[in-house]
N, C-alpha and C positions, 0 to 999 in steps of 0.2 A: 504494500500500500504506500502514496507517495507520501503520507504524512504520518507514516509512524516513527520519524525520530523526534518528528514533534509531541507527539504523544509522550514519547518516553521523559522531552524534555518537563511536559507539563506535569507527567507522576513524580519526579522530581522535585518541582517545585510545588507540589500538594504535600511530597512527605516534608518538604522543609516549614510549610504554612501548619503540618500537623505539629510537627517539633515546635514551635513558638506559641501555638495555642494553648498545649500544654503546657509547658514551661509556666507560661501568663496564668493558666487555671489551679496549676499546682499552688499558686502563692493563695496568703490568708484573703478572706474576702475582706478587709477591711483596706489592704492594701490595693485590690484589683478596685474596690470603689473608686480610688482616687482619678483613673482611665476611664472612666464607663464610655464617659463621649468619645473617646480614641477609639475602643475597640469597637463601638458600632461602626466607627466608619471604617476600622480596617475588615469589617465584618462586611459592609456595602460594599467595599472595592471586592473584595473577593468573591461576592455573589456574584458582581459587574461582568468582573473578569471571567467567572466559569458561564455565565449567562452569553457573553458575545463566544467565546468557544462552542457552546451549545447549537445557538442557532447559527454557529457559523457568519455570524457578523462582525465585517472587518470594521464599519461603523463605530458602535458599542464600543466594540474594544480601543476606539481611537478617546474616545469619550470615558474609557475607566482609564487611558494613559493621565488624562488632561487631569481628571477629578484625581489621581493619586498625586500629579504633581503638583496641583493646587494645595492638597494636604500638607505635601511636606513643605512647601513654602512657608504657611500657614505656622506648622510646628518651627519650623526656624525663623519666622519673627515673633512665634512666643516664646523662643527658647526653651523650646522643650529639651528638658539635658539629659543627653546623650549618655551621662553614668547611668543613669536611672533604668537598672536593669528592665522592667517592666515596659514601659514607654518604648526601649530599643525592641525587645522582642513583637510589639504591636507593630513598629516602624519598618523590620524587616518582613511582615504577613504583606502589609501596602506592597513593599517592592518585589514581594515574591507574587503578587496579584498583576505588578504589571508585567513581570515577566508572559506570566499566562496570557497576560490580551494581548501583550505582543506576538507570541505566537499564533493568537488566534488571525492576529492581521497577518503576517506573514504565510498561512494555511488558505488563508478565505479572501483576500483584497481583489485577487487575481481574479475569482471565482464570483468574489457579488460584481465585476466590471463588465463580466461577460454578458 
C-alpha cells in the first residue's frame, strides 16, 4: 500500500501521545488541575489531527497545523515554563498531533486536488 510508512509513522507518534498522556495522568489530581485548559486543547488538536487523517482531509489537517501553532505561540507569551514537567508533556501530545496532520497532508493533499 502506498501509504503504509505513513501509517507506521502515525503508530508512532500515537505510542509517543500515549507515553505523555500517561505520564500527565499518573501525577496527583491536584497537580493535573493546574492544566485542565492545556490539556483540553492538547486533547482538541489531537482529535483534529486523527479527524483530518480519518477522513483523509489535507484541509483539516492544515487547520490542526495552524490551531497547534497558534497554541504554542500563545504558551510562549505566557510563559509557560518549560521545567514544569506537566505543561512539557501536554506540549509534546500538540507537537506529536501535528506531526499526525502533517502526515495526513502529505497522504491526502495530492488526493483531495484530484
Amino acid at each position: 500500500h502506498k501509504h503504509a510508512i505513513y501509517y507506521v509513522l502515525v503508530i508512532k507518534s500515537l505510542e509517543k501521545i500515549a507515553d505523555h498522556a500517561l505520564i500527565f495522568l499518573k501525577q496527583s489530581p491536584a497537580a493535573r488541575e493546574k492544566l485542565v485548559k492545556q490539556g483540553k486543547i492538547a486533547i482538541a488538536a489531537y482529535n483534529q489531527a486523527m479527524q483530518s487523517l480519518f477522513k483523509k482531509n489535507a484541509l483539516l489537517a492544515e487547520k490542526t497545523i495552524e490551531f497547534v501553532q497558534e497554541q504554542r505561540l500563545q504558551a510562549d507569551r505566557n510563559e509557560v515554563d518549560r521545567n514544569d514537567f506537566l505543561a512539557y508533556n501536554l506540549l509534546r501530545i500538540l507537537d506529536y498531533s501535528t506531526d499526525i496532520a502533517e502526515m495526513a497532508i502529505d497522504m491526502y493533499c495530492h488526493e483531495n486536488k484530484a
